[in-house]
Structure formats: C-alpha cells, structure tokens
N, C-alpha and C positions, 0 to 999 in steps of 0.2 A: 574545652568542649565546643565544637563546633555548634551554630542556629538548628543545623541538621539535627545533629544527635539530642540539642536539649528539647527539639520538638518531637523526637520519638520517646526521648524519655516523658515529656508528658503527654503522650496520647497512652506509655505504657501505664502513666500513674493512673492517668482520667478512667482506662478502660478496665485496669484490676479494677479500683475502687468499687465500680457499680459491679462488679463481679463479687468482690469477699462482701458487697451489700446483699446480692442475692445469693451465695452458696455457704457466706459463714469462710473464716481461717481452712478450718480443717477440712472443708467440701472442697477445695479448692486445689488443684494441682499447677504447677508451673508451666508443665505443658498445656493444659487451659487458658490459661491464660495467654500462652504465645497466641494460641490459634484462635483467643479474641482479637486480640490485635492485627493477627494478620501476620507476626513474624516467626522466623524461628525460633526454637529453645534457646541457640546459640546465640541469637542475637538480643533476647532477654537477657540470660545471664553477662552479656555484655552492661550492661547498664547496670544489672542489682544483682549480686552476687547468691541470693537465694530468697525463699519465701517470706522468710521474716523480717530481712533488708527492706522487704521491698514494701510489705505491711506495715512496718514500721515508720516508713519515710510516707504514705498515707497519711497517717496519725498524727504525725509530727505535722505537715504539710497543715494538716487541719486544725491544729492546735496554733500553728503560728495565725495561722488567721483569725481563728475568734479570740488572743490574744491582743491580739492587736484593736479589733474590735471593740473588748472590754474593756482596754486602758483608755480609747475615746471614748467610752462611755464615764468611765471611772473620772477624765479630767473636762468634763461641763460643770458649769456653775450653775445645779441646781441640786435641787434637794436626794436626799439617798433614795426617798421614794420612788422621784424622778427616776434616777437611776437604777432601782431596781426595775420600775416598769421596765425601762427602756432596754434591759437585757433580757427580759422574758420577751419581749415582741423582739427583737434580735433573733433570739433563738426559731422561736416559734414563727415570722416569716420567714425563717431560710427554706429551703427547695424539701422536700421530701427527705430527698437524697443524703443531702447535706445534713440534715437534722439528724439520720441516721447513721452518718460518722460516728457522732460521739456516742453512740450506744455500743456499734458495735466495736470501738477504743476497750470501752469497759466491759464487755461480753466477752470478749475474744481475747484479751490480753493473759489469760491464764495460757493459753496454747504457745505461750512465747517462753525463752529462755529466761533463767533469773537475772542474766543483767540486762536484758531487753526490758525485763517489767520493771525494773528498778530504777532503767532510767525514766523510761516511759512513766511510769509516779513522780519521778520528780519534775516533767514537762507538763506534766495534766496537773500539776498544783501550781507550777509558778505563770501556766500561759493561760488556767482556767480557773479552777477550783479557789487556787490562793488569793485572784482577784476577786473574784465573787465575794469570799469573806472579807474582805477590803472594805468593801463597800457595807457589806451589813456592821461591821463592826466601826465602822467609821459612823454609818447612826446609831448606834446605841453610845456610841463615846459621845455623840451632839444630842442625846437625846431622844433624839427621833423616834428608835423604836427601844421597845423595851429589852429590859438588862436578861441577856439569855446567853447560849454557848455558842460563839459565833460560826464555830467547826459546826455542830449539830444546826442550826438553821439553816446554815449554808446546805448542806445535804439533806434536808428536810425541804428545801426551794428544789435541789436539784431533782428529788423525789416524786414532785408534784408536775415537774415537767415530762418525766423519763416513758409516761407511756405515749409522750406523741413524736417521740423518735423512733418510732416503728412506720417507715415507710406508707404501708399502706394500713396502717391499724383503725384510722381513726374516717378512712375513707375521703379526706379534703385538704387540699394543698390550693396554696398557704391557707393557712387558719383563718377561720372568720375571725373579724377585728374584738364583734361581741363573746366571743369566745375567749380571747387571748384576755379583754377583759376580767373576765367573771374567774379565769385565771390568776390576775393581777390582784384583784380585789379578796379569792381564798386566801391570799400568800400575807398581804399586808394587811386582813384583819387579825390573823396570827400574832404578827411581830409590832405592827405600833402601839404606841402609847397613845390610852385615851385622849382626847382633850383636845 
C-alpha cells in the first residue's frame, strides 16, 4: 500500500468515525460517507469492501488504542487504586469524540453480523474489558479492595462511566478534574477495604 492510499484510508477512517458518531451504524449509508470524504463510492469500496468492514476496523482501531493504554497503565509500580484512578481519568480526558467510540462499539454492534459480533467480543474483552478486570481482581488478590465478582465490578466501573460517552450529554470537554474525582472516589468507596 502505497503513503497515498494509507493516507486516504485514514482520512476515510477519521471522517466515517465522526459520521457513524453523529448518524448511529444504520443512519449511515456508504454513499454518505463517500461524499464526506470528498470521494467516490468506487473509490471507498476500494479500500473497505462494505459498511461493516469499515465499522469494524473503526472499533478495532479504537480498541487497539485504549489497549495499549491500559497495559501502561496495568504495568506502573503503584497501587491498584492508583491504577484504577488512572484509567477513569484516561477514559474520561479523552476528546468527546473519542469517549464516544466505545459507547457507540457497544450500542451499535447488534447491527453487525454474528461473526463480526463475535469477534468484536472477543477484542473488547482482551484489549479492554479483560484488562480492566485485571486490575480489580489483582486488588482483591492483594487485598486492596474487597472480595467481590471481579466480572460484575468491572461492569459496575464501567457503568458509572457509560453516561459520559455521550458526546455532548454532559455539555463539558474534557471533564473537570473535580468532577473526574468525585467520580473516582463513588467507584473506590464501593470496592476498598476499610482500614
């Protein structure tokens, strides 16, 4: 692949993205999409062979990132708390935008075929969800925080974030710091251990 082609393919990733942000999978036609970008239908399907290719590699794109993310967060030498904050302000200073990836991952992934969703659960557990639990259940194995179901905590954190990946819901990008706090401080009076 030519500098060329991998720089239109991601102007076509960057310019879907903000589009299946603002119109949802199924509001979303492939011809729209060309004619955000500026190209022809031909020359999208040059690059993604259809809609859910191309949603898909979205996803994925976005999954390898906060993957990556999480495992530097996952290998610092401090405490799980540590690391729990540090993945909730993660989250929560990302762009608007970006915050709204993973919502619309898990919103929209019903509009996908069953082995699109199938595998896509197995990417959103091992580059997101599955580290997340990592981390919680690696403090209750030290103690840290109390002996609970590290799957249900884990989705109980992710719970408490899920209504500020709605772009414009909350009206403030990035989150105020005191905000992301009082955040932090719901989540871990839940789960530590007195003392």
């Amino acid at each position: 692949m030519t500098s060329e082609e991998i720089g239109m393919r991601n102007t076509i990733l960057e310019t879907a993205k903000n589009l299946f942000i603002e119109h949802g999978y199924h509001g979303l036609s492939m011809r729209e999409i060309a004619e955000g970008v500026g190209v022809s239908k031909a020359a999208l399907y040059y690059h993604f062979k259809d809609k859910e290719e191309l949603f898909v590699e979205i996803l994925n794109d976005n999954l390898e990132k906060m993957g990556s993310a999480i495992t530097a967060i996952q290998v610092r030498p401090v405490s799980c708390s540590e690391k729990i904050k540090s993945f909730i302000e993660y989250v929560l200073n990302q762009p608007a935008e970006q915050r709204s990836i993973i919502r619309l991952g898990t919103q929209e992934i019903v509009q996908l075929s069953a082995e699109s969703r199938k595998l896509f659960d197995a990417t959103y557990h091992a580059k997101f969800t599955g580290k997340v639990q990592e981390i919680i259940l690696c403090g209750m194995q030290s103690g840290e925080f109390k002996d609970l179901d590290p799957e249900i905590t884990t989705w109980a954190l992710l719970g408490l974030l899920y209504p500020y990946l709605y772009p414009k819901h909350f009206g403030f990008t990035p989150l105020d710091p005191g905000k992301i706090q009082q955040i932090v401080d719901i989540f871990m009076t839940g789960i530590k251990k007195p003392g």
